[in-house]
Every structure is written in structure tokens, then in C-alpha cells.
Backbone bond lengths (Angstrom), bond angles and torsions (degrees), N, CA, C in turn:
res aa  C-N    CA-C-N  psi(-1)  N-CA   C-N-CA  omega(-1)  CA-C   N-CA-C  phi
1 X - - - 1.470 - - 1.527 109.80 -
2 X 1.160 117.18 118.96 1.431 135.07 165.11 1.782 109.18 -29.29
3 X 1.418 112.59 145.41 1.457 94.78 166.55 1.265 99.73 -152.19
4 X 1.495 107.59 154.15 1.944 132.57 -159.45 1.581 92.73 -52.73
5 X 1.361 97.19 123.74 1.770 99.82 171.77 1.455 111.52 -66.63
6 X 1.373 108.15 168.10 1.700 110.18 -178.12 1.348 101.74 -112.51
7 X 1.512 139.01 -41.54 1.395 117.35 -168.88 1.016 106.19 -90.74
8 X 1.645 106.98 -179.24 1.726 115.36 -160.70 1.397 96.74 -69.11
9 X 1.373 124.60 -64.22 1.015 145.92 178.21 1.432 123.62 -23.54
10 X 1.687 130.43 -33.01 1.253 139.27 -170.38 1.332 89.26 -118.17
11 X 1.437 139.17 -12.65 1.665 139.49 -179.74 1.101 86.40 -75.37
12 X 2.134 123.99 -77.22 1.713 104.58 -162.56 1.407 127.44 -43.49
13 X 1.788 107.55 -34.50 1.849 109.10 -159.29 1.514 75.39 -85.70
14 X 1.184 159.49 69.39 1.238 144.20 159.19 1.444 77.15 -138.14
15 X 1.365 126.04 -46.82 1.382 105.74 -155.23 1.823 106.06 -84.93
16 X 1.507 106.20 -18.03 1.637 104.57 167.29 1.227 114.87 -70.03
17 X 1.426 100.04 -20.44 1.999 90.92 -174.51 1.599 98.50 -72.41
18 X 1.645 133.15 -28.58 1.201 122.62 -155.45 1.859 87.26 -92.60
19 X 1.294 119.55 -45.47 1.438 100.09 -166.63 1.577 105.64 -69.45
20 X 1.054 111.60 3.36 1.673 103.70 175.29 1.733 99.63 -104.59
21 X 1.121 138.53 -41.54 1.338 137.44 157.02 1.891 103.39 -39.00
22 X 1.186 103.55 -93.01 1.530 99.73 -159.62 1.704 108.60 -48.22
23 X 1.050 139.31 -5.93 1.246 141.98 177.18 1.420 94.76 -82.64
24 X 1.146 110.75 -96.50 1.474 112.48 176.50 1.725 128.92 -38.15
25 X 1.443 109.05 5.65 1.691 95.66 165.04 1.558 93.49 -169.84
26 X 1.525 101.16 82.74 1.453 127.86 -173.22 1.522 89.73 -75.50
27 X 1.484 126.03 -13.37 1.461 122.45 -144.80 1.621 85.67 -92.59
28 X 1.287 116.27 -54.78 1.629 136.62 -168.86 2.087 90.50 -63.95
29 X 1.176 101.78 -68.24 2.119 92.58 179.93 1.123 104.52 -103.80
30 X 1.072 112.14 115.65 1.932 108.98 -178.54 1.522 109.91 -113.75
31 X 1.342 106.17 -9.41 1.522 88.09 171.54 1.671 104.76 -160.98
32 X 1.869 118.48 73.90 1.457 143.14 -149.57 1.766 82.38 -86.22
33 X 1.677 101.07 160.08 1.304 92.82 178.76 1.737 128.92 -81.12
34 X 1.401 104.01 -7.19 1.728 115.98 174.15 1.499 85.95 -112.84
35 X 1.454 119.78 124.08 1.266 118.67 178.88 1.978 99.34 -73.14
36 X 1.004 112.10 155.08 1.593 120.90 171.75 1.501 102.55 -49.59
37 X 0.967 128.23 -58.61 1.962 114.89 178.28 1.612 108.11 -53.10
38 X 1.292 121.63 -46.62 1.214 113.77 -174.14 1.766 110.35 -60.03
39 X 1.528 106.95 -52.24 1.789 109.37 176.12 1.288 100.85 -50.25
40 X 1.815 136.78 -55.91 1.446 117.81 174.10 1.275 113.45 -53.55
41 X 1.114 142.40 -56.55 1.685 123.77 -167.09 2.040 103.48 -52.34
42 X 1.907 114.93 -44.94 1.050 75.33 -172.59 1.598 120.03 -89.62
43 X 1.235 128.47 -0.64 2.010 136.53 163.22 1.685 69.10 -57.32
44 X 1.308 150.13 -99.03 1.567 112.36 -129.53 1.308 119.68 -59.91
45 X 1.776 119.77 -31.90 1.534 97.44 179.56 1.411 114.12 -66.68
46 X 1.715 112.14 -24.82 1.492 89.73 -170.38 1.859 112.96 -79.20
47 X 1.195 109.41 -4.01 1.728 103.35 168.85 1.299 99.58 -83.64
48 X 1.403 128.26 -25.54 1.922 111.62 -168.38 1.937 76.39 -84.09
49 X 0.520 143.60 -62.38 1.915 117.63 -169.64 0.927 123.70 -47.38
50 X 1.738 116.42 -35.43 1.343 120.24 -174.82 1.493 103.75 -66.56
51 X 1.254 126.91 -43.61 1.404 140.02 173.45 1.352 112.80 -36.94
52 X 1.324 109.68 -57.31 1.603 125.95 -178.50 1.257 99.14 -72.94
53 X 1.655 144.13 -33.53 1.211 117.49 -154.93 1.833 96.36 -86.13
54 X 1.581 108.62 -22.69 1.784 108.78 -179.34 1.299 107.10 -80.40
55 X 0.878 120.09 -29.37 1.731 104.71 159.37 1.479 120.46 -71.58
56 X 1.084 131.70 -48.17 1.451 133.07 -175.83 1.760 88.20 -43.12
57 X 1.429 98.66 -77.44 1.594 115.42 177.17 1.659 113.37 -18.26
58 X 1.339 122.87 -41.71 1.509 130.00 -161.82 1.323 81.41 -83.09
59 X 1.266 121.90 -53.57 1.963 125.94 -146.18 1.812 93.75 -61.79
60 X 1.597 120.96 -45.58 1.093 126.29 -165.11 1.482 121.57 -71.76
61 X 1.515 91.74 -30.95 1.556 118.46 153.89 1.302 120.05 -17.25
62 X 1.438 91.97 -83.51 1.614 131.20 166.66 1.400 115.84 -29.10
63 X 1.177 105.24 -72.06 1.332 113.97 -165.65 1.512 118.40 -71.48
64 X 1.292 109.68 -25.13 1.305 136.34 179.94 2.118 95.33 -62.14
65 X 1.522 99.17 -34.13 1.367 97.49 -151.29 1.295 92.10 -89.11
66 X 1.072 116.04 -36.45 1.716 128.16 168.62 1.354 118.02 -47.83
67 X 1.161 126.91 -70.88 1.787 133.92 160.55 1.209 126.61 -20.43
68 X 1.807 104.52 -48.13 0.947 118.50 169.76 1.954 126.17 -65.00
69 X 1.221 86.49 -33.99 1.986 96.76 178.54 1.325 94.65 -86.15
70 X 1.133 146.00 -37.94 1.265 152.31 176.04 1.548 115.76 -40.55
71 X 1.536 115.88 -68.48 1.223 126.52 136.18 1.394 128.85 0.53
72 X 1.391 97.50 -84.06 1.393 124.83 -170.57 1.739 117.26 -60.83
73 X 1.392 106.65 -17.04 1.372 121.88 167.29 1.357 101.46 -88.96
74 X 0.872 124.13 -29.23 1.794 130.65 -170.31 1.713 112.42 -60.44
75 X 1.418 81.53 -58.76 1.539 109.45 -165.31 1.897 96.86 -67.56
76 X 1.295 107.80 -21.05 1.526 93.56 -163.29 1.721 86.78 -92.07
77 X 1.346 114.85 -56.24 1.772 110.23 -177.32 1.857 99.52 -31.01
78 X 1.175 109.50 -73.98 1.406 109.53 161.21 1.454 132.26 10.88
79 X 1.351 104.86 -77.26 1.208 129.99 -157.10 1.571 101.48 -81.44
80 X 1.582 109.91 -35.01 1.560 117.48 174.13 1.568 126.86 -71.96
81 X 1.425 85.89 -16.57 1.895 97.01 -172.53 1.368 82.87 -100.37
82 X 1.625 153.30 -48.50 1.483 134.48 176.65 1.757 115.51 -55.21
83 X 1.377 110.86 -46.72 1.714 109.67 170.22 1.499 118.49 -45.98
84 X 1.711 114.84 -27.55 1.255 126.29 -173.35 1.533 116.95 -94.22
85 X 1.359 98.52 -19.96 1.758 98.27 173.68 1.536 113.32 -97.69
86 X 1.260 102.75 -21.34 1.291 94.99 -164.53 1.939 95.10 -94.97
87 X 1.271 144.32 -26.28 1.506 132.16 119.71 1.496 122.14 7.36
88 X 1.903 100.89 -69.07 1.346 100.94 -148.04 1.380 104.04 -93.47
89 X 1.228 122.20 -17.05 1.930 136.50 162.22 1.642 112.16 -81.72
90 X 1.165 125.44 -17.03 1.279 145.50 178.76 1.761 101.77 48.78
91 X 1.383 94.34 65.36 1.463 99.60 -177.15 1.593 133.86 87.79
92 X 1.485 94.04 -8.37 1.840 99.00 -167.20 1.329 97.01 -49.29
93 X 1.147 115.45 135.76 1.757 132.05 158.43 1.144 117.53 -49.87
94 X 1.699 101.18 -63.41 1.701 102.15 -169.10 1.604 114.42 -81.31
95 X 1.780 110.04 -26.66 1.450 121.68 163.19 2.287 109.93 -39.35
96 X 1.495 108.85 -62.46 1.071 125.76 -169.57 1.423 106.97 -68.28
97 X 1.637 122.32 -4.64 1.239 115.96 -162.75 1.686 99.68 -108.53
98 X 1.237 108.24 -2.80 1.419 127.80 155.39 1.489 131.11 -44.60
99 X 1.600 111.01 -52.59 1.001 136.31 122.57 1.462 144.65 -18.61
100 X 1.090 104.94 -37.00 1.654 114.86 -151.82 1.923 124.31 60.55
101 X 1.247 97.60 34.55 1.432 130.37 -168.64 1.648 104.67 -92.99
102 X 1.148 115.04 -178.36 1.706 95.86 159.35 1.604 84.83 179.39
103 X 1.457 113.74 144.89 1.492 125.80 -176.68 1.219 106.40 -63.04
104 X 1.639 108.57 175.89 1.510 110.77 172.06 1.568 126.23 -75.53
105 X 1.370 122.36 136.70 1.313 122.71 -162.37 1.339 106.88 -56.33
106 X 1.204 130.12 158.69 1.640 154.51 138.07 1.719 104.70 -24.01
107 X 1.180 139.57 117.43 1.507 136.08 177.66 1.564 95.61 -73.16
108 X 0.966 104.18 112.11 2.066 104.87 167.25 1.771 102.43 -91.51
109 X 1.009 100.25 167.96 1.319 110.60 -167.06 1.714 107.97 -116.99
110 X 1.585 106.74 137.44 1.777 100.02 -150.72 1.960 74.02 -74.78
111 X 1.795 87.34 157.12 1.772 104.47 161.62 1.321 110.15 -93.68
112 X 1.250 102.46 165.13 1.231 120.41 -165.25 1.824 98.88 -84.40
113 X 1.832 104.37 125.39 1.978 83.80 -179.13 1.547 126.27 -55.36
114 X 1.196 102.76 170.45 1.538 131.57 176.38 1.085 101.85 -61.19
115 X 1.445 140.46 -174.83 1.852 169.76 -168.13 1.598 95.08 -110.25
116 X 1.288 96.62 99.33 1.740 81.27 156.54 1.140 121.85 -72.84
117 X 1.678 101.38 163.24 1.104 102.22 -157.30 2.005 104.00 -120.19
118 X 1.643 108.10 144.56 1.717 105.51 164.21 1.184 106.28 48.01
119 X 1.896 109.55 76.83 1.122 147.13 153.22 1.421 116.70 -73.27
120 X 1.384 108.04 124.52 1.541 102.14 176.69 1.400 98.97 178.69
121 X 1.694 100.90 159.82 0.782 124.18 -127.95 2.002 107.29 -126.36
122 X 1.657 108.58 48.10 1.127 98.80 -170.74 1.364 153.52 -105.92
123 X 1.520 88.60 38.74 1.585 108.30 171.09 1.444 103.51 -128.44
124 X 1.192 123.30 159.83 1.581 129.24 166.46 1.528 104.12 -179.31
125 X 1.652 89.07 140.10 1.657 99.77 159.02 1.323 117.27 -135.52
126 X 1.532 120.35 -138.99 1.654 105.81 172.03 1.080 99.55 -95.98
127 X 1.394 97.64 156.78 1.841 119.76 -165.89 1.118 114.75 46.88
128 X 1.767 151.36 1.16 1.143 139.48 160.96 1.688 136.06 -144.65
129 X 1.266 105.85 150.45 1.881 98.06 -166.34 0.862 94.68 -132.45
130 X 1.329 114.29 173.24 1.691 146.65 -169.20 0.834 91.12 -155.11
131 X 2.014 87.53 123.65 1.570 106.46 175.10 1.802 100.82 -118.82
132 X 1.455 123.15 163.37 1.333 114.70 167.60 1.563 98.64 -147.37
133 X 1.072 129.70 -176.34 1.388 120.85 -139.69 2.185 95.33 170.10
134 X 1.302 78.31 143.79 1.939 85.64 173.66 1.631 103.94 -116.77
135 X 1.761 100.33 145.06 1.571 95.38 -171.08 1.524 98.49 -72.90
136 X 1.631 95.87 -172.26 1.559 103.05 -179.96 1.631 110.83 -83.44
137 X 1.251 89.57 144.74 2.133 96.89 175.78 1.127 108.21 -86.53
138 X 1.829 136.48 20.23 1.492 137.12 176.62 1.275 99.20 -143.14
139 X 0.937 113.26 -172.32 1.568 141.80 157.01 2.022 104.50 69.98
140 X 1.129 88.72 -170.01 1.378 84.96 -172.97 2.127 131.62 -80.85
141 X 0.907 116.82 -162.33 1.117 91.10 179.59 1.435 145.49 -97.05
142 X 0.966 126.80 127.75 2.180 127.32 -151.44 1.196 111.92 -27.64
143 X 1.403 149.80 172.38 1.428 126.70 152.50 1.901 81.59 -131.56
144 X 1.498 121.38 -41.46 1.325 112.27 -175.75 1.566 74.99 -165.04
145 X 1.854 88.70 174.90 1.594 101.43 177.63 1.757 98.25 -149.33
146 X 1.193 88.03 130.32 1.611 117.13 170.94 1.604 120.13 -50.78
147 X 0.894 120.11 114.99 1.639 124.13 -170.62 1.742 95.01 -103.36
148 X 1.633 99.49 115.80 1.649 91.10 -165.29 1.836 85.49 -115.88
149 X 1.458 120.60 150.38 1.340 123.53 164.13 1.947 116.38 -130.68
150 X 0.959 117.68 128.87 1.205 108.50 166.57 1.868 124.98 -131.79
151 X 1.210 133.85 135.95 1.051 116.57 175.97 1.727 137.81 -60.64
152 X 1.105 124.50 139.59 1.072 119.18 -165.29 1.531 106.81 -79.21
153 X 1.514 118.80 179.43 1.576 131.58 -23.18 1.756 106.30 -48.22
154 X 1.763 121.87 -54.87 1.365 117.91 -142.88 1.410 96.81 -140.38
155 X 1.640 129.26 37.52 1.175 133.39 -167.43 1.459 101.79 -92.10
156 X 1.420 125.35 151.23 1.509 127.31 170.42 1.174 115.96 -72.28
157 X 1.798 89.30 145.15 1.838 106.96 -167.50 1.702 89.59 -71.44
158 X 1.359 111.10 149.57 1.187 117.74 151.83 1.453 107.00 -127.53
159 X 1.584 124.03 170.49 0.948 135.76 178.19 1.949 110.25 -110.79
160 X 1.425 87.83 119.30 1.904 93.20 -163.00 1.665 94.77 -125.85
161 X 0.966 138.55 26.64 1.709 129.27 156.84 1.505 86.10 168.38
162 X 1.536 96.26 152.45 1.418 134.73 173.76 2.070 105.66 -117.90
163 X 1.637 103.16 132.75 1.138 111.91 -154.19 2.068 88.93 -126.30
164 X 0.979 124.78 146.54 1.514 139.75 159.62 1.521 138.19 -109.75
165 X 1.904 87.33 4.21 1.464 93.93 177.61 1.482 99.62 -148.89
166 X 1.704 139.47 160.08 1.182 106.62 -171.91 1.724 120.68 -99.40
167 X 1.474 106.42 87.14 1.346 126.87 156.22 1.104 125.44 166.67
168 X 1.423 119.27 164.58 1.685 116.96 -142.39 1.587 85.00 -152.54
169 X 1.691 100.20 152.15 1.519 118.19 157.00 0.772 125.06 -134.30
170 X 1.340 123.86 113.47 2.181 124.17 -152.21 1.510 76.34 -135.50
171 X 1.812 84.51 136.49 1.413 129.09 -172.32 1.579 90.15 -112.81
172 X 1.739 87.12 167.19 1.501 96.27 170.32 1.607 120.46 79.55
173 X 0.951 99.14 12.94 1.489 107.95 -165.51 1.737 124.99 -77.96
174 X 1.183 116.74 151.95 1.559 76.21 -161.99 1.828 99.79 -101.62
175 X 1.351 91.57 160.16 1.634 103.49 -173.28 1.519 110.18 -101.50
176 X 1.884 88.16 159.17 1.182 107.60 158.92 1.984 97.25 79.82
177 X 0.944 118.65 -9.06 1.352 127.61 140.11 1.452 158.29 -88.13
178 X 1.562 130.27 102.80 1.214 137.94 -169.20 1.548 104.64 -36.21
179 X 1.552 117.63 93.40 1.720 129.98 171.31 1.443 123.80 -86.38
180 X 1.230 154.08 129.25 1.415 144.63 158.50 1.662 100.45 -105.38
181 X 1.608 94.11 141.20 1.401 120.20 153.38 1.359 124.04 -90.69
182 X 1.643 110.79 169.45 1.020 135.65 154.68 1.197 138.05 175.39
183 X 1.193 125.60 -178.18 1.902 115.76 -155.22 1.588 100.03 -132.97
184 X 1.233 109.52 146.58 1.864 106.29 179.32 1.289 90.49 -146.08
185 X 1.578 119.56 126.90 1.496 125.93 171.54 1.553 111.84 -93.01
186 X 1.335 107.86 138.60 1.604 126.65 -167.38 1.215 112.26 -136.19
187 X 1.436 113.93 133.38 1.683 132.39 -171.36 1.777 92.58 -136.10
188 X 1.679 100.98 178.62 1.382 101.00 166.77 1.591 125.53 -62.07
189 X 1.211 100.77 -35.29 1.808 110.87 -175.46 2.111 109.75 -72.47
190 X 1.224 94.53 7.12 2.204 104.95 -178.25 1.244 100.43 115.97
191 X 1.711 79.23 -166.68 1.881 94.83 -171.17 1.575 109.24 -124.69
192 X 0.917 130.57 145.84 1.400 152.78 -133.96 1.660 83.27 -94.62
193 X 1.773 108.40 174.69 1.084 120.65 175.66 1.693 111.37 -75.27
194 X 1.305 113.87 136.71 1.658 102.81 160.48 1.601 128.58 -22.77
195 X 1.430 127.99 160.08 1.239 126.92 -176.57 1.392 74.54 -110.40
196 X 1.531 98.54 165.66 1.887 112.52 155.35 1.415 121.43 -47.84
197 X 1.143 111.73 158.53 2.153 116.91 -162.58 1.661 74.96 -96.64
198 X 1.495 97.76 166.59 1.356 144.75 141.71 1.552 127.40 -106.76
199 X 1.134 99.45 133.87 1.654 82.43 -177.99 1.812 101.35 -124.03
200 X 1.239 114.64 144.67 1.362 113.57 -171.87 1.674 110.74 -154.43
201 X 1.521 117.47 151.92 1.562 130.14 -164.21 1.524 94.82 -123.11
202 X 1.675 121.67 97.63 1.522 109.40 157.04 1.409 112.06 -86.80
């Protein structure tokens, strides 16, 4: 069984196929409940709308495209009269704020990151772990973080992978030895305090 098309597009030629059917074999439907003149009057309003709605559509087009260049001239006059004040005030703040302008900011200096945070450690097999970790809620902003391991009890941290997102899966690891982790976040301005260890046996 046939079933009612959904786009506009296969609805109208559905509806020409019927006003050209029921016209042409009045003999086969002779008396349908929208007589065939009535379905043509309404297929023509809905093509005189469709008509109107692609033009409206083009006009908005248009104008849309216009606004947009309109703009775009705006923004540049703009941009030439701020290059020129801020020249001719040589930055004054409160001069440029005349304007609604405003001088060039103060350089702040990046902070050093936060402590990550809730290190752990919850996958492992032999020779390798997965660690994941939450960034810090202070300090400045991450650039990468140092994946430090050392053997336990009092063995030196070394630094054995660099991570860009917070969690890592380092292979190769060596087994059958008591290992601790940990994570240190690093920007240009240093590296943040240690996160809490993990300690783990592949």
C-alpha cells in the first residue's frame, strides 16, 4: 500500500498526478469527494503562495545581503576613526572613553596553575595504567601537565609522559613493583603544586 508523501515537493506532483487522473477518467471516479475543479482551484492557490513565498525568500535574501555589506562598511569607517583617536590621544583611557573607546589594557601576568585535583587511577593491567585527574579550580591557565612516577616507599619522582588533557595511559610500565603517581600542571609562569599520588602494583 502506497503511503501519503511527506515533502512539499512529492505532495504537489502527487497532487498533479490526481488532477490529471480524476479528470481524465471521470468514468473510473465519477463522483470523488473534492470534485477535480475544486482540487485545481486549491493546487493553484497553493502554487500562487509558493510563488510568493520564493520571492519574499529572494527579497530577504537581498536584504539580508545588504545589511550585511552595510555593516561591513560601518565597521571599517569605525575601525579608521578608532586607529585615529587612539594615535592622536596616544592611548589616553579616559581621553578614548569619550568615545566609548578605551586604551590598551594593563599586561597582567599569567599565574602559575592550580593543584589538580582527584587523581586516580581506574583502570590497570600488566605493564599499564590509566590515570584521570580534574584540572585545577585556581590558578592560571593549563598549558600541559607533567605525569610524574616514582617508586615507592622514597624513590625519586621522575617525569615519564606529558599529557594535554586530564588523563593519560602509559604503557610499559614496570611490574610487579609498588609505583606512585602524580600530576603537576604547567604554563609559562611554572608548575603548580603536585596533585595527590596513586599508588598501584602491575
Amino acid at each position: 500500500m502506497a503511503r501519503f508523501p511527506i515533502s512539499e515537493a512529492d505532495i504537489a506532483a502527487l497532487a498533479l498526478a490526481m488532477l490529471t487522473g480524476l479528470n481524465d477518467n471521470a468514468a473510473v471516479y465519477p463522483a470523488p469527494p473534492v470534485l477535480p475543479a475544486n482540487l485545481g482551484t486549491l493546487f493553484s492557490a497553493y502554487t500562487v503562495a509558493k510563488n510568493a513565498a520564493i520571492a519574499a525568500q529572494a527579497v530577504a535574501e537581498q536584504t539580508t545581503a545588504d545589511k550585511d555589506e552595510a555593516l561591513e562598511d560601518m565597521v571599517d569607517a569605525m575601525k579608521s576613526d578608532i586607529r585615529y583617536a587612539e594615535n592622536t590621544v596616544n592611548y589616553d583611557d579616559d581621553k578614548l572613553k569619550l568615545i566609548g573607546w578605551a586604551g590598551r589594557k594593563a599586561k597582567t601576568s599569567l599565574a602559575v596553575p592550580g593543584q589538580p585535583r582527584l587523581l586516580e587511577a581506574p583502570r590497570q593491567g600488566e605493564g599499564w595504567v590509566f590515570l584521570d585527574w580534574k584540572k585545577p579550580s585556581d590558578g592560571g591557565t593549563v598549558s600541559a601537565y607533567k605525569v610524574m612516577r616514582r617508586e615507592r616507599p622514597a624513590g625519586p619522582w621522575e617525569e615519564i609522559a606529558t599529557a594535554v588533557i586530564s588523563e593519560a595511559t602509559l604503557v610499559e610500565q614496570p611490574r610487579g613493583k609498588e609505583l606512585e603517581y602524580r600530576i603537576i600542571a604547567v604554563n609559562k609562569s611554572g608548575d603548580s603544586e603536585p596533585s595527590n599520588t596513586v599508588m598501584v602494583v602491575l
